[in-house]
N, CA, C and O of each residue as an XYZ file, in Angstrom:
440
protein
N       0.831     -1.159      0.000
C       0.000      0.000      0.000
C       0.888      1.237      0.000
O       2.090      1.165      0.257
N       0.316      2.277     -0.270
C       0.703      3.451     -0.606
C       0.125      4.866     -0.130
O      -1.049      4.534     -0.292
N       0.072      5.594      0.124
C      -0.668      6.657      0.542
C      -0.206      7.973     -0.011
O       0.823      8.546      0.345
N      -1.163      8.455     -1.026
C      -0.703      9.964     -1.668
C      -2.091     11.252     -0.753
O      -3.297     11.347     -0.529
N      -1.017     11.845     -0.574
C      -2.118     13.291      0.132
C      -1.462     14.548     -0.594
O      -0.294     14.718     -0.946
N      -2.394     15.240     -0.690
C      -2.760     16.596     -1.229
C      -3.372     17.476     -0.605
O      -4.244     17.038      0.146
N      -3.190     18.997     -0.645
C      -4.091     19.675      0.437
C      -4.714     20.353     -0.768
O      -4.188     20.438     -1.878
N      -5.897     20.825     -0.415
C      -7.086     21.574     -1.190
C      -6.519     22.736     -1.222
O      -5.954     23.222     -0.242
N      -6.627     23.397     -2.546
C      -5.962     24.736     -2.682
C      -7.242     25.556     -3.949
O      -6.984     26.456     -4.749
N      -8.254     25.027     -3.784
C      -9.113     25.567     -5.139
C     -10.203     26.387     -3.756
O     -10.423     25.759     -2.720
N     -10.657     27.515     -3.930
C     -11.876     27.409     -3.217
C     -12.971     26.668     -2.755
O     -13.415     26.419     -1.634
N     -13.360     26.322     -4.133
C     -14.082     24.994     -3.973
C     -14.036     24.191     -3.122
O     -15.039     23.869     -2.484
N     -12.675     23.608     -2.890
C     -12.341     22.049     -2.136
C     -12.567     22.999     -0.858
O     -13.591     22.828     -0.197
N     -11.641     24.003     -0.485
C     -11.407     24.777      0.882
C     -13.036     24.896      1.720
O     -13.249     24.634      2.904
N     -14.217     25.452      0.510
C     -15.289     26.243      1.321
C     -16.333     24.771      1.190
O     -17.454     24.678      1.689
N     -15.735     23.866      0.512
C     -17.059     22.224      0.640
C     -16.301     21.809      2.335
O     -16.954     22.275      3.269
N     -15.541     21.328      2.575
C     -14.602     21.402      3.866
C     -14.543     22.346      4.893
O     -14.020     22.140      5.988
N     -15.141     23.499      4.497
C     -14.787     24.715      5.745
C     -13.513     25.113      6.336
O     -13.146     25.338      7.489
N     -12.826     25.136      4.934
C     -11.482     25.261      5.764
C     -10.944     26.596      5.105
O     -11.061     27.132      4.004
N     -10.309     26.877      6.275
C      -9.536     28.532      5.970
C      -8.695     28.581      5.437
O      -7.741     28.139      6.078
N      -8.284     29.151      3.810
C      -7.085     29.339      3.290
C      -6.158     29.563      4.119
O      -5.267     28.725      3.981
N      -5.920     30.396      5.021
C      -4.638     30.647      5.989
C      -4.576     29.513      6.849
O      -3.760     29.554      7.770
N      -5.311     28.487      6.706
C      -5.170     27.426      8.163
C      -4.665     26.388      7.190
O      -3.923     25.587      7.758
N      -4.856     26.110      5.701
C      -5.281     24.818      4.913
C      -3.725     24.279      5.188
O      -3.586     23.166      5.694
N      -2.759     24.943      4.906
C      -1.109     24.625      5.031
C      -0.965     23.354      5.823
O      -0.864     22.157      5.554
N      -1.010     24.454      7.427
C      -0.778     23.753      8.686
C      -1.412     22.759      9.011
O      -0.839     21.826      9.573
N      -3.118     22.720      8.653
C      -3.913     21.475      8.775
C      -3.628     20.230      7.920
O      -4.207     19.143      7.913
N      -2.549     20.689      7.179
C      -2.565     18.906      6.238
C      -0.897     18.957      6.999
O      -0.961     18.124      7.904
N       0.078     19.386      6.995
C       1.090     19.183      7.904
C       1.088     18.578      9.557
O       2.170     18.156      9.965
N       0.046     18.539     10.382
C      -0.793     18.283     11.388
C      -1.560     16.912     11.291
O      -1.597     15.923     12.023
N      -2.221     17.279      9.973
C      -2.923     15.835      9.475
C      -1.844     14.463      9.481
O      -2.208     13.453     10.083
N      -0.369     14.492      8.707
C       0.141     14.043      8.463
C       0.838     13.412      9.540
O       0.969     12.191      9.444
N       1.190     13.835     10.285
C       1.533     13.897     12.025
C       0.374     12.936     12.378
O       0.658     11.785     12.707
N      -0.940     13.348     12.328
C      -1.963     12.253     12.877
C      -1.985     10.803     12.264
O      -2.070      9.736     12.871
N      -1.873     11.059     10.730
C      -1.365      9.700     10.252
C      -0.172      9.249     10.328
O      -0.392      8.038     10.344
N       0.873      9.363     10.383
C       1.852      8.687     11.092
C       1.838      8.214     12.488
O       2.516      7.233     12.796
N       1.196      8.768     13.262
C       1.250      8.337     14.589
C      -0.193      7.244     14.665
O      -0.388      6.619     15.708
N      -1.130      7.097     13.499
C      -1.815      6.196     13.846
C      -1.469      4.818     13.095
O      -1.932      3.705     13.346
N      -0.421      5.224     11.989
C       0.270      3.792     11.250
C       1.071      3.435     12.157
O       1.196      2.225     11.965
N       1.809      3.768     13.186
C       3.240      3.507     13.474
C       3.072      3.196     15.053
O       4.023      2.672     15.633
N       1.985      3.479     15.708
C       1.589      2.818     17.111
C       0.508      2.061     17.143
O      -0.315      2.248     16.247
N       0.256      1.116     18.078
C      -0.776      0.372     18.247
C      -2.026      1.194     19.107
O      -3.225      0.929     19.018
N      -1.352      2.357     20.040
C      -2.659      3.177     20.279
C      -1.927      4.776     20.387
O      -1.081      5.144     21.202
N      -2.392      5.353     19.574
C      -1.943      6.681     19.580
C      -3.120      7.951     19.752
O      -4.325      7.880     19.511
N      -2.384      9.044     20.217
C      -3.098     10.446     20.515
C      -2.597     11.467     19.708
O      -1.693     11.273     18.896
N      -2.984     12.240     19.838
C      -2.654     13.825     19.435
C      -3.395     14.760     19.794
O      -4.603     14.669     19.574
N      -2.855     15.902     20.440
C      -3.228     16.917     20.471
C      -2.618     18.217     19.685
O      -1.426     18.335     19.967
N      -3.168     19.431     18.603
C      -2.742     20.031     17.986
C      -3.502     21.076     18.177
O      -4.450     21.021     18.961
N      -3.191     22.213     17.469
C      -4.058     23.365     16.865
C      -4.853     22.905     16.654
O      -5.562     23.007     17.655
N      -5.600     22.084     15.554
C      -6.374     21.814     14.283
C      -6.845     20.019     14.820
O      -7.629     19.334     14.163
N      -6.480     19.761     15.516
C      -6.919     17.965     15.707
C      -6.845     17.860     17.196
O      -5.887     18.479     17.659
N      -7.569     17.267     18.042
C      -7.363     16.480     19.406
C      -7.965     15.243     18.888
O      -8.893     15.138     18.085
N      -7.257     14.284     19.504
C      -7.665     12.522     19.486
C      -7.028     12.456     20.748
O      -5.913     12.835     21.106
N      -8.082     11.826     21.436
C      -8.152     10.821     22.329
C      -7.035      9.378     21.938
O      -6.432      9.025     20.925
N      -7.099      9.120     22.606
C      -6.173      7.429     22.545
C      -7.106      7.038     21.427
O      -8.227      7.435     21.112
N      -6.254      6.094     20.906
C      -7.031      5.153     19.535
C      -6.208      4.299     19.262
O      -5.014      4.598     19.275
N      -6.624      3.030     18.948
C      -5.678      2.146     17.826
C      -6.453      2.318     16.272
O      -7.638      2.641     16.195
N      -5.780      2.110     15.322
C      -6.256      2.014     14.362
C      -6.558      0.102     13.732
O      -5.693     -0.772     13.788
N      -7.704     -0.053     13.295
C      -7.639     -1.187     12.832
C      -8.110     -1.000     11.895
O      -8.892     -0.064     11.724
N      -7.559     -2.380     10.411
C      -6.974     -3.244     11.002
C      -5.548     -2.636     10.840
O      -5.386     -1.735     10.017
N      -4.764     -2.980     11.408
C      -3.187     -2.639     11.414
C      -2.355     -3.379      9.883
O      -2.356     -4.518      9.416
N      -1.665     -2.002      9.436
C      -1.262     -1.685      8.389
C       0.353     -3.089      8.580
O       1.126     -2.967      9.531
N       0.517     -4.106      7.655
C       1.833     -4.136      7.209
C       2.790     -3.855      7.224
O       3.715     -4.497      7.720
N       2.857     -2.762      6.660
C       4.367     -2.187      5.762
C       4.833     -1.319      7.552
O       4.064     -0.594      8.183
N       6.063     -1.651      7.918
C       6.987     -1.105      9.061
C       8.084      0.332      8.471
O       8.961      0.294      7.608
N       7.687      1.332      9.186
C       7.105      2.065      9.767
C       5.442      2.132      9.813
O       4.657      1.793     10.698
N       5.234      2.699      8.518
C       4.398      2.954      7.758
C       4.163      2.819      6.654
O       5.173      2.165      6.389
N       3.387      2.925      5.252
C       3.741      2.842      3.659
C       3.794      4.285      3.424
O       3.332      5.297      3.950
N       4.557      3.975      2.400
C       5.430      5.600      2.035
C       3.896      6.214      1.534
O       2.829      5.820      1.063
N       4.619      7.533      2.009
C       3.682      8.808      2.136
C       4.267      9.615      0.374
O       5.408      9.866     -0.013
N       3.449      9.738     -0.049
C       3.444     10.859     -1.448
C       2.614     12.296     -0.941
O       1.669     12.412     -0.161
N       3.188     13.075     -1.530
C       2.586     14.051     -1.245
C       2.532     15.484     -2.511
O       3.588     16.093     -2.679
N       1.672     15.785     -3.069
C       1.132     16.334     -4.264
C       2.126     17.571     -3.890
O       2.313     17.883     -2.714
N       2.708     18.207     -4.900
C       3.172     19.462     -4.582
C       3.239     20.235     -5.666
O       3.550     19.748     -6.753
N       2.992     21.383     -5.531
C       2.864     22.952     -6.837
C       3.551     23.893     -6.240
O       3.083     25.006     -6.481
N       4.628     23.901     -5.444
C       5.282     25.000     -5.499
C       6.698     24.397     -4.445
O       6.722     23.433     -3.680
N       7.768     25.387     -4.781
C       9.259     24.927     -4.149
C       9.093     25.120     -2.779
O      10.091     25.009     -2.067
N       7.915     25.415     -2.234
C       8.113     26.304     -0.581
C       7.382     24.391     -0.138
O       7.961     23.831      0.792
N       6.465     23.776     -0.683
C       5.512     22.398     -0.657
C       6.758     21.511     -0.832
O       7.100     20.812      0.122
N       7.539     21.483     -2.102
C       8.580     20.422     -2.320
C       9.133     20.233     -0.372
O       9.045     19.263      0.380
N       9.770     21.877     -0.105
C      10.584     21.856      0.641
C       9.898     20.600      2.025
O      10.352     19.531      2.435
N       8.479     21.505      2.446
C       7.891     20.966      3.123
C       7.516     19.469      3.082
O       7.078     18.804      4.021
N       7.744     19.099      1.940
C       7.306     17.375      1.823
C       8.730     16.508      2.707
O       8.815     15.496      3.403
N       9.547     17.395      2.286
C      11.016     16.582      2.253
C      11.113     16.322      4.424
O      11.293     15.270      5.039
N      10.906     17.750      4.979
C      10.734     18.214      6.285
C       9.898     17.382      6.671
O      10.194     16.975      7.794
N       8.814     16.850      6.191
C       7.878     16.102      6.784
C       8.013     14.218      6.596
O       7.301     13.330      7.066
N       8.899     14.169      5.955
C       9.822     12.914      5.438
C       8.657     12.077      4.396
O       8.624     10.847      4.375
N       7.856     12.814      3.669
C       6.964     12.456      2.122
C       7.745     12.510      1.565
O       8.786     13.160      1.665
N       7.071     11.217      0.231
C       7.957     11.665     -1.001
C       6.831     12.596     -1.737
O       5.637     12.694     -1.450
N       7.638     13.309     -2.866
C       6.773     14.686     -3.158
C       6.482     14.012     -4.481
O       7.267     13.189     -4.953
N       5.819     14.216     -4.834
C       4.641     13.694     -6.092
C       5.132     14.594     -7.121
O       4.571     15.686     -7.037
N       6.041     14.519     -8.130
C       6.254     15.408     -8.914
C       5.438     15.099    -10.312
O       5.706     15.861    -11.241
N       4.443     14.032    -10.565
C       3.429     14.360    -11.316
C       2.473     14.726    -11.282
O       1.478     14.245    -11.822
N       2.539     15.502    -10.749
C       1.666     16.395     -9.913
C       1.462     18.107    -10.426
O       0.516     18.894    -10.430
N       3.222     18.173    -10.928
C       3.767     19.872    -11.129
C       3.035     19.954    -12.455
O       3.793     19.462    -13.290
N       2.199     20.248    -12.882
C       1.236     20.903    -13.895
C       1.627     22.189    -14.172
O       0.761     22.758    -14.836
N       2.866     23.086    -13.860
C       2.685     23.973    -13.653
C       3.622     24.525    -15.120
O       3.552     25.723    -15.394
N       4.423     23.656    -15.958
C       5.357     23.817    -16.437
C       6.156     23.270    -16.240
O       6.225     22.446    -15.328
N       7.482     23.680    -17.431
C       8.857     23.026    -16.957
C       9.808     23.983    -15.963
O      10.760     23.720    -15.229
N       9.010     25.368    -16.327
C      10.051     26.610    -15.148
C       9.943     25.895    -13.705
O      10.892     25.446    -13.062
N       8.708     25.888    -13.370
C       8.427     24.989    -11.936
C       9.026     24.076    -11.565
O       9.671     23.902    -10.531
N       8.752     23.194    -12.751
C       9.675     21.823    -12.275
C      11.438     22.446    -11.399
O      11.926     22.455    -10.269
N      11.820     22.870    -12.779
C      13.058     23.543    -13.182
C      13.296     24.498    -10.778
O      13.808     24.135     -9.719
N      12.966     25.003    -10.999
C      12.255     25.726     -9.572
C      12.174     24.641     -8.434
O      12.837     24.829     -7.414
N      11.271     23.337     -8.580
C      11.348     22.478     -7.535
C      12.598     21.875     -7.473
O      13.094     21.682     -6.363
N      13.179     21.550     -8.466
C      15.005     20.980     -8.432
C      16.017     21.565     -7.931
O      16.762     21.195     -7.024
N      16.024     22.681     -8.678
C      17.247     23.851     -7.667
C      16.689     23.634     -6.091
O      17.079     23.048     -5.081
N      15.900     24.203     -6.367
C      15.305     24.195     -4.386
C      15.456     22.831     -3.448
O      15.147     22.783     -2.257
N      15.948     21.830     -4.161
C      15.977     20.484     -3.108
C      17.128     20.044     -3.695
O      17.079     18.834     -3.915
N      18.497     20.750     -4.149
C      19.801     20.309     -4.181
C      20.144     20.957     -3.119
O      21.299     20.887     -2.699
């Protein structure tokens, strides 16, 4: 198994969700934190800004040790950076944006 995440960046996705452009960042960086700590323990918590959980196990329990690699959608060099910080791999079919971008996400992660 595999797991690719993306954060909502269209209005659309943001205002069907209720979520605040200025919060959307931190809430999938947070999110990611919650999923790792529910692949990688048999009962895990969190408390954050944006999430409280109570104790939980997750079932059924995932395989792959740690966890299965994390992908993570990215459109800009400031996201690459952040994927790398958050130990995702960054989804570079994803960069729709051009080849300058691409060109932009490479310099920025040598």
């Amino acid at each position: 198994m595999e797991l690719g995440v993306g954060r909502g960046n269209t209005t659309l996705a943001l205002r069907a969700f209720e979520v605040s452009p200025a919060e959307n960042k931190a809430q999938q960086l947070e999110g990611l934190e919650v999923i790792r700590r529910a692949l990688h323990n048999d009962v895990f918590s969190y408390v954050g800004e944006h999430y409280k959980i109570p104790p939980r196990g997750l079932v059924p329990r995932g395989l792959q040790k740690p966890y299965p690699p994390i992908h993570m959608a990215t459109g800009s060099p400031e996201s690459s950076a952040g994927s790398g910080r958050t130990g995702s791999r960054r989804d570079r079919r994803r960069v729709l944006s051009g080849l300058r971008v691409h060109r932009e996400h490479a310099a920025h992660l040598r």
